[in-house]
C-alpha positions in Angstrom: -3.1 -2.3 6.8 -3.6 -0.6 3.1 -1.3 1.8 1.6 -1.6 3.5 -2.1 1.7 3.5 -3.4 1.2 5.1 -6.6 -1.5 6.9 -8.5 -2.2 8.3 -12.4 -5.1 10.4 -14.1 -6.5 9.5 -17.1 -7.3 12.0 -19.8 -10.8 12.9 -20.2 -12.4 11.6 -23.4 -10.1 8.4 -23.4 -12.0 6.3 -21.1 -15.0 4.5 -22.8 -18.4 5.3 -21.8 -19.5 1.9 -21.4 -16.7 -0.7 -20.3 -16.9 -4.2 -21.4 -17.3 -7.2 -19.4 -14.4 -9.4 -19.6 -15.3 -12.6 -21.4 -13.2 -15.7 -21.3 -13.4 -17.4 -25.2 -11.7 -20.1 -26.7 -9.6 -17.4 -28.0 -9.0 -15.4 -24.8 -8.2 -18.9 -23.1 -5.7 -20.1 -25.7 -3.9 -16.6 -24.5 -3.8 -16.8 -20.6 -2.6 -20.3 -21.3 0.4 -19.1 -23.2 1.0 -16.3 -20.1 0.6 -18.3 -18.0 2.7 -21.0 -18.6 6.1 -19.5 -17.5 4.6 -18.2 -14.3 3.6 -22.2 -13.9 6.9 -23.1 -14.7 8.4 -20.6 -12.5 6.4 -22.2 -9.5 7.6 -25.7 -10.4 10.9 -24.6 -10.4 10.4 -23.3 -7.1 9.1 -26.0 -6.1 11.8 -28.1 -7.0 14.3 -26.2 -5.3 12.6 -26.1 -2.1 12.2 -30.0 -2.3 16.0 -30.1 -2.7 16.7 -28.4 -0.3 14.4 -30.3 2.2 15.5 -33.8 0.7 18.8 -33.6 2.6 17.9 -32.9 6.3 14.5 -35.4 5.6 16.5 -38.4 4.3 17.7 -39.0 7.6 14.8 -38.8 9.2 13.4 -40.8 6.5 15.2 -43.7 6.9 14.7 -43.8 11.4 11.2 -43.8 10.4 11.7 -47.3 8.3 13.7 -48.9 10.6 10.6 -47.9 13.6 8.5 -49.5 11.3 10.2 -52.7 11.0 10.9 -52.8 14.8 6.9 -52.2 15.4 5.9 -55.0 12.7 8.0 -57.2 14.2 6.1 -56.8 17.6 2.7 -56.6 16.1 0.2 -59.1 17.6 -1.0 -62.1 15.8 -3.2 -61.7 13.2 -6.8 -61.9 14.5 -8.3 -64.6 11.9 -5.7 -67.2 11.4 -7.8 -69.6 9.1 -6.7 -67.1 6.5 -3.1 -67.4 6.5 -2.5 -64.3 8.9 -4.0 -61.8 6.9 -6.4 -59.7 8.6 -9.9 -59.3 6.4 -12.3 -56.0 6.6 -14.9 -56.6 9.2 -18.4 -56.7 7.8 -21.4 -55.2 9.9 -24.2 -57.7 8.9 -27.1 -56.2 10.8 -26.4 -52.7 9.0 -26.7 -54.8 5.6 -29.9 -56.4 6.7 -31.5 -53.2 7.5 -30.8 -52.0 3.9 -31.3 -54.2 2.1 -35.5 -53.4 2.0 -34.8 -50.5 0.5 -33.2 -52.0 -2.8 -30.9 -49.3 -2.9 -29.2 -51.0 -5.9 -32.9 -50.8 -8.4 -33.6 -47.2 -6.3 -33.3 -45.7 -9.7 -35.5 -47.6 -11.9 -38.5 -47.1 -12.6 -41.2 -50.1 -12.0 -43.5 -51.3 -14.7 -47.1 -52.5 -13.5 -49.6 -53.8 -15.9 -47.3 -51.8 -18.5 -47.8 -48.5 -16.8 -44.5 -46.7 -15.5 -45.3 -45.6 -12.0 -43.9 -42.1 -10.4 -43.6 -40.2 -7.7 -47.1 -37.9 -7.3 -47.1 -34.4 -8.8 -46.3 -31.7 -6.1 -48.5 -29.0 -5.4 -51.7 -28.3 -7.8 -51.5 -29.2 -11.7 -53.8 -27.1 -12.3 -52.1 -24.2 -11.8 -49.4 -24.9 -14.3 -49.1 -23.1 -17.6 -48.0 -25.3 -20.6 -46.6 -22.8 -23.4 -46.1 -24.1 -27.3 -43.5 -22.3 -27.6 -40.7 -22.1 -24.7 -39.2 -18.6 -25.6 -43.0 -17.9 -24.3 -42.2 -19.6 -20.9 -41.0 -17.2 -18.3 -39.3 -19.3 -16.2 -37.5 -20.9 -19.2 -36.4 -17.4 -20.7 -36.7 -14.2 -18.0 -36.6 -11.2 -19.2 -32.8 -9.9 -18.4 -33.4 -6.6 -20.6 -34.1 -4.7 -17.5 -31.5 -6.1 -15.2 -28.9 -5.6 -18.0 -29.5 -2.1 -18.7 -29.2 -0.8 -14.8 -26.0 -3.0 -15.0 -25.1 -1.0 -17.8 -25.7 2.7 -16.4 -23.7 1.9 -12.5 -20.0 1.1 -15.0 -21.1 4.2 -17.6 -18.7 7.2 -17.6 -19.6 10.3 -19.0 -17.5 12.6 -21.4 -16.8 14.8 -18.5 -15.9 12.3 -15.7 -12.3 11.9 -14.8 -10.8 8.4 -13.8 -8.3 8.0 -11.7 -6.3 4.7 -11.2 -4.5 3.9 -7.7 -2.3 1.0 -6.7 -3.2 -0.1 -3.4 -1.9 -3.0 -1.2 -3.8 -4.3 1.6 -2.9 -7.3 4.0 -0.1 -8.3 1.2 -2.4 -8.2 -1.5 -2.4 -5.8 -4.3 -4.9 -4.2 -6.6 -5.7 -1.4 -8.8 -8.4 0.6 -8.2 -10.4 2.3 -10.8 -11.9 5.9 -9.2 -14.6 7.8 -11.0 -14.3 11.6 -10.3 -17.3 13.6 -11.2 -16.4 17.0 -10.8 -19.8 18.8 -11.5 -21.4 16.4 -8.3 -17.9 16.9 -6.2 -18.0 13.0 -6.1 -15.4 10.1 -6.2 -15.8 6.5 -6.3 -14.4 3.0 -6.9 -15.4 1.6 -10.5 -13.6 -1.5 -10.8 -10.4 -2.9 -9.6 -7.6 -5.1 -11.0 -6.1 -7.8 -9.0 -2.2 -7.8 -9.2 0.1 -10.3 -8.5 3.0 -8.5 -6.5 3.6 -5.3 -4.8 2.6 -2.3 -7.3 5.3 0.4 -7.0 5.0 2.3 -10.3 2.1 2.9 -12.7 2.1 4.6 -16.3 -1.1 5.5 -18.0 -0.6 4.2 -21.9 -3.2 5.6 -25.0 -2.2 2.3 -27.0 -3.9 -0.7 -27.5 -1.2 -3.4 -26.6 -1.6 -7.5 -26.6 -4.6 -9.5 -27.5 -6.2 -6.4 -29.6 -3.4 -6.7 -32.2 -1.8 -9.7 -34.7 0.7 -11.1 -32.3 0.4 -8.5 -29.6 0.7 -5.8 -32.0 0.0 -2.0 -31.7 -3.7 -1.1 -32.4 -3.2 2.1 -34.0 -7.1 2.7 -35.3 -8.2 4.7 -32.5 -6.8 6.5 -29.1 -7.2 3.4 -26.3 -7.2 3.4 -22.4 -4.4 1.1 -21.0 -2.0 1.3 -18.2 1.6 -0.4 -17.6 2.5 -1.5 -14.0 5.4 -2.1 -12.7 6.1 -4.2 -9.7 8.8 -5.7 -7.2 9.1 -8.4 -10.2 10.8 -8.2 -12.7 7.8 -8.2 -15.3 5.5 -5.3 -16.8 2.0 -6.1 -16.9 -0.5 -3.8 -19.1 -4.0 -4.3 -18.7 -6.9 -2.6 -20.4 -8.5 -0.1 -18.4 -12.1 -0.5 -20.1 -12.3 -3.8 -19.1 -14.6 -5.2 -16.1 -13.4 -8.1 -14.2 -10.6 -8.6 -16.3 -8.4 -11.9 -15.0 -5.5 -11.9 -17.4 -3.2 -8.5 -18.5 -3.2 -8.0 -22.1 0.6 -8.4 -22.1 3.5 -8.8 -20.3 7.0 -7.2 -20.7 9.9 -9.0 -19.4 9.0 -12.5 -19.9 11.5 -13.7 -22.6 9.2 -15.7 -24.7 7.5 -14.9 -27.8 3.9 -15.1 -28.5 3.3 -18.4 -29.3 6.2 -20.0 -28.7 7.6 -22.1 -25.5 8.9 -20.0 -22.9 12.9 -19.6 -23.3 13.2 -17.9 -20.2 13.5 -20.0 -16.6 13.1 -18.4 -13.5 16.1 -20.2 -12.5 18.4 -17.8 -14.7 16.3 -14.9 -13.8 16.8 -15.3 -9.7 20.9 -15.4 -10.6 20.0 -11.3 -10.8 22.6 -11.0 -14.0 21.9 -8.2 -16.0 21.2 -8.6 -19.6 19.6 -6.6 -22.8 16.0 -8.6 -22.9 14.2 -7.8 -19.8 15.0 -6.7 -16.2 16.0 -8.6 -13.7 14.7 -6.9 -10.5 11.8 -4.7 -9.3 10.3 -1.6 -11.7 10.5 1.8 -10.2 9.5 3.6 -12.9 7.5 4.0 -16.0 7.4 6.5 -18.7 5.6 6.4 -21.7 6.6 8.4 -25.0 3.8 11.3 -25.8 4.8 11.2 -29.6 6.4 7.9 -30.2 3.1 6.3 -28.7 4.7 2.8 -29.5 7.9 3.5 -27.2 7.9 2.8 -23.0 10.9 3.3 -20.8 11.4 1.9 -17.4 13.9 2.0 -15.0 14.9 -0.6 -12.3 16.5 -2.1 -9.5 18.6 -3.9 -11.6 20.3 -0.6 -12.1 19.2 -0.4 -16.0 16.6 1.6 -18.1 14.9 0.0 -20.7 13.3 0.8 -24.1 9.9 -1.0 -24.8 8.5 -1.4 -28.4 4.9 -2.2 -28.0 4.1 -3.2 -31.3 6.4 -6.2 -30.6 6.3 -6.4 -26.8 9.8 -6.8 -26.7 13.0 -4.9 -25.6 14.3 -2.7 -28.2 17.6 -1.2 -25.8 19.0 -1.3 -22.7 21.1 1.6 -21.1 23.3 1.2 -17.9 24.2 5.0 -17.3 24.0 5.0 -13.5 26.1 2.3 -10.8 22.9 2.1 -8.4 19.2 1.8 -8.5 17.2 3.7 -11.4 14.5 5.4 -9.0 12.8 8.0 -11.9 12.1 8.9 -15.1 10.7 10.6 -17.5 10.8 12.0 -21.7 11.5 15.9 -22.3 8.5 17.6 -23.5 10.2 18.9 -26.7 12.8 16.2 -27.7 11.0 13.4 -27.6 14.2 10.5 -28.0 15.7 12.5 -25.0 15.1 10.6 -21.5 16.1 12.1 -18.0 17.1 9.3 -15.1 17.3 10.0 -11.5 19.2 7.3 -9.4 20.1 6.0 -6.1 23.4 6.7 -6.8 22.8 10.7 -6.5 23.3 11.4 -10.2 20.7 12.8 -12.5 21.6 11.8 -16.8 19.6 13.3 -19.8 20.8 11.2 -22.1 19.7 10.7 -26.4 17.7 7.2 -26.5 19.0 7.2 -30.2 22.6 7.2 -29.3 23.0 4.5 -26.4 27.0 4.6 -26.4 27.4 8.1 -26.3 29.2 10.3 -23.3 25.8 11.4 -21.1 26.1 14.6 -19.2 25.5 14.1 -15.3 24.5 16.6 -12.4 25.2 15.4 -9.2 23.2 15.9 -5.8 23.8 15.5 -2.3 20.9 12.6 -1.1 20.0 10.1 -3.0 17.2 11.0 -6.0 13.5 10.7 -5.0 11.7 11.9 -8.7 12.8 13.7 -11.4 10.5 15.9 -13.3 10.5 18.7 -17.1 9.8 21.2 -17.1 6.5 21.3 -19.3 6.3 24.9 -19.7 10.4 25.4 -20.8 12.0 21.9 -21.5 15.3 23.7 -20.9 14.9 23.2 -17.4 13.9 20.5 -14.9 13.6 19.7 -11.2 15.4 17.0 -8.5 13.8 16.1 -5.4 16.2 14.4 -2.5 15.7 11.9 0.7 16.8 14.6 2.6 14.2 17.5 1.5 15.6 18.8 -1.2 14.5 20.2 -4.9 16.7 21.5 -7.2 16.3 23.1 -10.5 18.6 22.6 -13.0 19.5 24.2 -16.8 20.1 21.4 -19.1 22.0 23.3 -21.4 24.7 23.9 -18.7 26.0 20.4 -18.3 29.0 20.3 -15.4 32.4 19.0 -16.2 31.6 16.5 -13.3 28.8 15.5 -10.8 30.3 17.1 -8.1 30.6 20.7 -9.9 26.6 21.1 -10.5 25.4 24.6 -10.0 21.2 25.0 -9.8 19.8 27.8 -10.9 18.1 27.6 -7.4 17.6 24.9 -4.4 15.1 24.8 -1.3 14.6 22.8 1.9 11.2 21.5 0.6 10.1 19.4 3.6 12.2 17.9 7.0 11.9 14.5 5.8 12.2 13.0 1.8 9.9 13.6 -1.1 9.0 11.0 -1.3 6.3 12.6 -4.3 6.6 15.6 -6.7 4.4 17.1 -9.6 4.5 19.9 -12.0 1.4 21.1 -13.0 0.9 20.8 -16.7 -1.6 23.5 -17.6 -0.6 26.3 -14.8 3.2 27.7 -14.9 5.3 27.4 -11.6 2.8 25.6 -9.5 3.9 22.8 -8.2 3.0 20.2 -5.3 5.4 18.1 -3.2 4.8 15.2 -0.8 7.2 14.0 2.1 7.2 11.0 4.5 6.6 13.7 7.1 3.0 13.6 6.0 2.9 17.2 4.7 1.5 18.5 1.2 2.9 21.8 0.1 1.8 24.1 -3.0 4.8 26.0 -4.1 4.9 28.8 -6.9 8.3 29.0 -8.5 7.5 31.8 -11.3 10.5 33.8 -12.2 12.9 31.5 -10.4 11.6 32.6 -7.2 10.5 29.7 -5.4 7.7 30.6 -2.6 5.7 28.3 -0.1 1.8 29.0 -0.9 0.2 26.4 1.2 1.2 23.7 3.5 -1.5 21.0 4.4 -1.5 17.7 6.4 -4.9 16.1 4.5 -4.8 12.9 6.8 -3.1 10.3 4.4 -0.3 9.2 6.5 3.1 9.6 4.5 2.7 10.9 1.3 3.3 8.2 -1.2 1.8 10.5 -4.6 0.9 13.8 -5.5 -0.3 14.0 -9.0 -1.9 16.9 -11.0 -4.6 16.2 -13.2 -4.2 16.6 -16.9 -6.9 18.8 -18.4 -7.6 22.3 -18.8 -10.8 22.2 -17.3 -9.7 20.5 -13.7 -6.2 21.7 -13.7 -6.5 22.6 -10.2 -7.7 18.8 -8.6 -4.4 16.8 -7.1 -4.9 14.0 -6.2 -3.0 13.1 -2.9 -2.8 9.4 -1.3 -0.3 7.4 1.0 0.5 5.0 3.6 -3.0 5.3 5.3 -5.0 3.7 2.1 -6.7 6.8 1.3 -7.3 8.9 -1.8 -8.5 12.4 -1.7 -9.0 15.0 -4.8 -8.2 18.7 -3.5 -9.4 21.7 -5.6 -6.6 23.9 -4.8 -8.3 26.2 -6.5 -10.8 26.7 -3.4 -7.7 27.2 -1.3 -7.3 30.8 0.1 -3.5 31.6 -0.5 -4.1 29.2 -3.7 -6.7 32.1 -4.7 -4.9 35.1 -3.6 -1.5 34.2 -5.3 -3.2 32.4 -8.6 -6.3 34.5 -8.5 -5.5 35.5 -12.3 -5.7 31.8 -13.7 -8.8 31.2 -11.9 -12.2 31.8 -13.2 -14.2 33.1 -10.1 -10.8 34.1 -8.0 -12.1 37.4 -6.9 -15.1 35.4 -4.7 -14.6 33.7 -1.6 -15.6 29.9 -1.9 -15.0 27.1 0.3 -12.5 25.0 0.1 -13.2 21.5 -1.1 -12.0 17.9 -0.6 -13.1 15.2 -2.2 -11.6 11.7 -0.4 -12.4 8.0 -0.3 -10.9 6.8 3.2 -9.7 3.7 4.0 -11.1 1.7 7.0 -8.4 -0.4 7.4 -6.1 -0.3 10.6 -3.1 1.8 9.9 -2.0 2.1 13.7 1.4 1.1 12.9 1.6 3.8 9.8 2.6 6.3 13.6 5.9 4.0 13.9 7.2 5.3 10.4 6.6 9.1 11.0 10.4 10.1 10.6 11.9 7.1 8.4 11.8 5.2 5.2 8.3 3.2 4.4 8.3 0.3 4.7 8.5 0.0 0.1 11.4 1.9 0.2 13.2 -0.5 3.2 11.9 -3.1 0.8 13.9 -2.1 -2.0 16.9 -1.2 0.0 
């Protein structure tokens, strides 16, 4: 079974046009060893314990075994050579060593000397047609020519200025992996690149224009030009970041959450971690949420399990703050648009805080909801206002500057029933004012235009991904229109909603040719995978959600 739980668009222009192959140095294994010396001591630890736990029931058994082995040497027969003081000796198969022996196995080695000439084995196949070269960079077979072979190598990873890459967390049959897509618009085309191998369940992913880890002093910020990384967060505790423009990369270039620093021995057991106690240097249960700081590129929030959100500083790798402002899981969250220390949190516990990053002990204002939070989402157009989806269908929209007196006294400036089951994924689309795209666990995708406070359904679409796990817009200008849509079913598909006939007719004005009639386009990679069991989930929880739960 494969499911994509998550997916992101990167930028165009970011990505480079020619990825690197990821090259393992003395350097580069100096580093691995350092990360991966916790996650080493982790599994000891582990180990440990579950030896501990066995030692208990197995000394019993342990010491029945000895006392059966003294009751069955006590009626062993007698020793078959008795000359030798009852010990029994190997047996020896003297025919076997007879036969041998005329092949001098022990001198098969050596060469013989006869009448001071070294004899060898014959030449095989025709002297003559060897070729003796002076110099061996002349020799062929010595030194091929790899030019050729290099350079088509080269042109399959290159990405042009105008491709788009889209990065999706897949797991399939318990193991997960990013997957780098290539969309190139022009040829309506979408394909894998490269993919990242992960160690636990992805759940959240967060597309980062920093260089972070082994590109810096001491995993330092490389602040020289605009990079192409991505944070991931998991149902551990840790955040990996790994470098996008990398090939076949092994290692991330840093962790979050690990407790050591660089260089030094890890201070952080997994023995204190699995006591789940919450505390102001890393979290303590699984991500579910990433946001990274448009203007403070060094900053990255996430939100957790563990009932915390977190402040990053990836110049350092290291916590910088920890906020508890909600009493249940932190599900979602992201920065405002305009104030860029301001964070909003969605939570399990049905309460949505904007609260100042700069002031951590200050009273937050708190809207409350009826259903637990799905996603929280800006505004990007007017960062006065922004948007709760619900498990039960639900999305509200909400004016920050009128903060109720309490949770239960929250007013929205307007409410629908977006879908029968949760939204379970929700989008705002940056370029294009009051178009927006949900996703439920009911399998539907709907286009909604909420212009002038007037929310109104413009398209609903089952486009065969099972339940909607992601629904994300992409980023520029040009391809403002492209969502890309994935789920429980493993597959990824890129709809122009542009092409879409209501799409057209209500939109027609922010799109280029929306007088013509053109056919609608989708652009998917589908997974082959068995997803039979993806029917049994139609009207509940997936199976990531249970997981948290």
């Amino acid at each position: 079974m494969s499911t994509i739980t998550a997916t992101i668009w990167v930028p165009r222009g970011y990505a480079a046009e020619f990825p690197e192959k990821y090259i393992v140095d003395n350097e580069e294994l100096a580093r691995i060893s350092k990360l991966a010396k916790l996650k080493l001591e982790d599994a000891q630890e582990d180990l440990k314990s579950a030896r501990r736990g066995e030692n208990d029931e197995d000394d019993e058994d342990d010491e029945n075994d000895r006392m059966d082995d003294d009751t069955d040497q006590d009626q062993s027969d007698e020793p078959e050579d008795k000359d030798n003081g009852g010990v029994k000796l190997p047996r020896t198969n003297t025919e076997a060593d007879d036969d041998l022996r005329e092949y001098d196995l022990d001198n098969y080695d050596d060469d013989e000397e006869e009448n001071g000439n070294i004899t060898r084995l014959p030449n095989l196949g025709n002297p003559g047609s060897l070729a003796y070269h002076d110099d061996n960079a002349d020799d062929p077979y010595l030194n091929p020519s790899e030019d050729e072979d290099e350079e088509d190598e080269r042109n399959e990873l290159q990405i042009l200025r105008d491709d788009n890459m889209v990065v999706a967390a897949r797991v399939e049959d318990e193991v997960a992996h990013l997957e780098v897509y290539v969309y190139e618009d022009e040829a309506d085309n979408l394909y894998v690149h490269h993919d990242i191998m992960l160690p636990a369940i992805p759940l959240c992913i967060e597309w980062l224009d920093v260089a972070v880890g082994k590109t810096g002093e001491g995993g330092a910020v490389d602040h020289s030009s605009k990079r192409n990384f991505i944070a991931v967060g998991t149902f551990e505790p840790d955040i990996e970041i790994w470098n996008l423009d990398t090939v076949d990369c092994m290692y991330p270039n840093a962790i979050l959450g690990q407790g050591a620093e660089e260089g030094e021995e890890p201070k952080v057991k997994k023995k204190k971690k699995k006591s789940k106690k919450v505390n102001d240097q890393y979290h303590t249960d699984a991500v579910l949420s990433l946001a990274a700081n448009k203007s403070h590129r060094t900053l990255l929030a996430s939100a957790s399990a563990d009932k915390t959100v977190k402040l990053w500083d990836l110049s350092t790798t290291k916590c910088a703050k920890s906020y508890s402002h909600h009493t249940d899981k932190v599900c979602s969250i992201e920065w405002s648009p305009k104030d860029t220390t301001i964070l909003l949190s969605g939570s399990y516990d049905k309460t949505a805080v904007v609260a100042d990053m700069r002031a951590p002990d200050a009273k937050v204002p708190r809207w409350g909801v009826e259903s637990d939070i799905e996603s929280v989402r800006w505004n990007p157009h007017d960062a006065n206002y922004f948007f709760i989806t619900t498990e039960n269908g639900m999305i509200h929209y909400y004016d920050v500057r009128n903060a109720p007196s309490s949770p239960t006294s929250s007013k929205p400036i307007w409410k629908l029933q977006a879908h029968d089951g949760a939204v379970s994924s929700f989008d705002v689309n940056p370029v294009i004012p009051g178009f927006l795209a949900s996703g439920s666990t009911v399998r539907e995708v709907k286009l909604w235009n909420v212009q002038d406070s007037k929310p109104s359904l413009m398209v609903s679409r089952n486009l065969d991904v099972g339940r909607v796990f992601s629904t994300r817009f992409a980023p520029d200008a040009e391809v403002a229109f492209r969502l890309a849509v994935a789920g429980s079913k493993g597959s990824l598909q890129i709809w122009d909603t542009s092409t879409n006939p209501a799409v057209r007719n209500i939109l027609a004005h922010r799109i280029k040719d929306g007088n013509e009639k053109v056919k609608e386009r989708l652009t998917g990679v589908m997974d082959d995978g068995d997803n039979s069991d993806d029917e049994k989930h139609e009207n509940g929880k997936d199976e990531w959600e249970s997981m948290e739960e």
